[in-house]
C-alpha positions as CSV (number, residue, x, y, z in Angstrom):
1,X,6.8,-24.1,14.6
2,X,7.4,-26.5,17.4
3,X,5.3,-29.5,18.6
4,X,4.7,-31.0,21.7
5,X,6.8,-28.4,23.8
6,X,10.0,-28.5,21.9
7,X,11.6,-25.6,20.5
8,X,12.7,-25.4,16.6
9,X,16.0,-24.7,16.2
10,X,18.1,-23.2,13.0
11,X,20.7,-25.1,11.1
12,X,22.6,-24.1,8.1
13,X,22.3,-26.8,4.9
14,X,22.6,-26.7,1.6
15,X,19.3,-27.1,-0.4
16,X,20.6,-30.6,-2.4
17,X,21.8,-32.0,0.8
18,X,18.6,-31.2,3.2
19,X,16.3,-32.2,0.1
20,X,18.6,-35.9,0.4
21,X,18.1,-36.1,3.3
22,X,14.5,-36.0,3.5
23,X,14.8,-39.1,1.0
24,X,17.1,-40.6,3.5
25,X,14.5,-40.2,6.3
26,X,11.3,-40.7,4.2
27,X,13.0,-44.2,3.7
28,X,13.6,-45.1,7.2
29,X,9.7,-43.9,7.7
30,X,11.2,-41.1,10.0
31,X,10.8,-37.1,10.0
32,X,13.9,-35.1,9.7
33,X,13.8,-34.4,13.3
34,X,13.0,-37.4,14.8
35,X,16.3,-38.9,13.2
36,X,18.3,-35.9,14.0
37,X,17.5,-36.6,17.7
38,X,18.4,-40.0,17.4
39,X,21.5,-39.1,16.1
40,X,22.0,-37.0,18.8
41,X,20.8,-38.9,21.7
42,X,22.8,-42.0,20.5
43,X,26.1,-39.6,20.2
44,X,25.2,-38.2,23.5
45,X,25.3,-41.5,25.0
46,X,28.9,-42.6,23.6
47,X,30.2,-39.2,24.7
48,X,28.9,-39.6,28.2
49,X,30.4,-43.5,28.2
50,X,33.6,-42.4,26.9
51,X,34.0,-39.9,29.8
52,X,32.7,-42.4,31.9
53,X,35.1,-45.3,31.1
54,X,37.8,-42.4,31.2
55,X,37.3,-41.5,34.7
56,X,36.8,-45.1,35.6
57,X,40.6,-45.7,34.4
58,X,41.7,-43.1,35.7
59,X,40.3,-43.6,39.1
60,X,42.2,-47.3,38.8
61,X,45.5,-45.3,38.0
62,X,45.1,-43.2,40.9
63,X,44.7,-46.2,43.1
């Protein structure tokens, strides 16, 4: 099932650890998938400044 144009995608998790995680999220007043993207967004975003500040010092070595 997908909602508002996004696909649904397949992971593999163990029952006690998906059903924890639902507590985890239910908590936070968030759905399973909305805090999975955030999670991923906000990993997304330190990958892409790590690369970033990478290149940047390399750029400066190569000067």
């Amino acid at each position: 099932m997908t909602t508002k144009g996004t696909p649904g995608r397949v992971i593999r998790i163990d029952d006690e650890t998906w059903a924890e995680y639902g507590e985890v999220c239910e908590a936070k007043g968030l759905s399973r998938a909305s805090d999975l993207r955030v999670y991923m967004k906000r990993e997304i975003s330190a990958h892409r400044r790590r690369v970033r500040d990478e290149n940047a010092a390399r750029n400066i070595a190569d000067s």
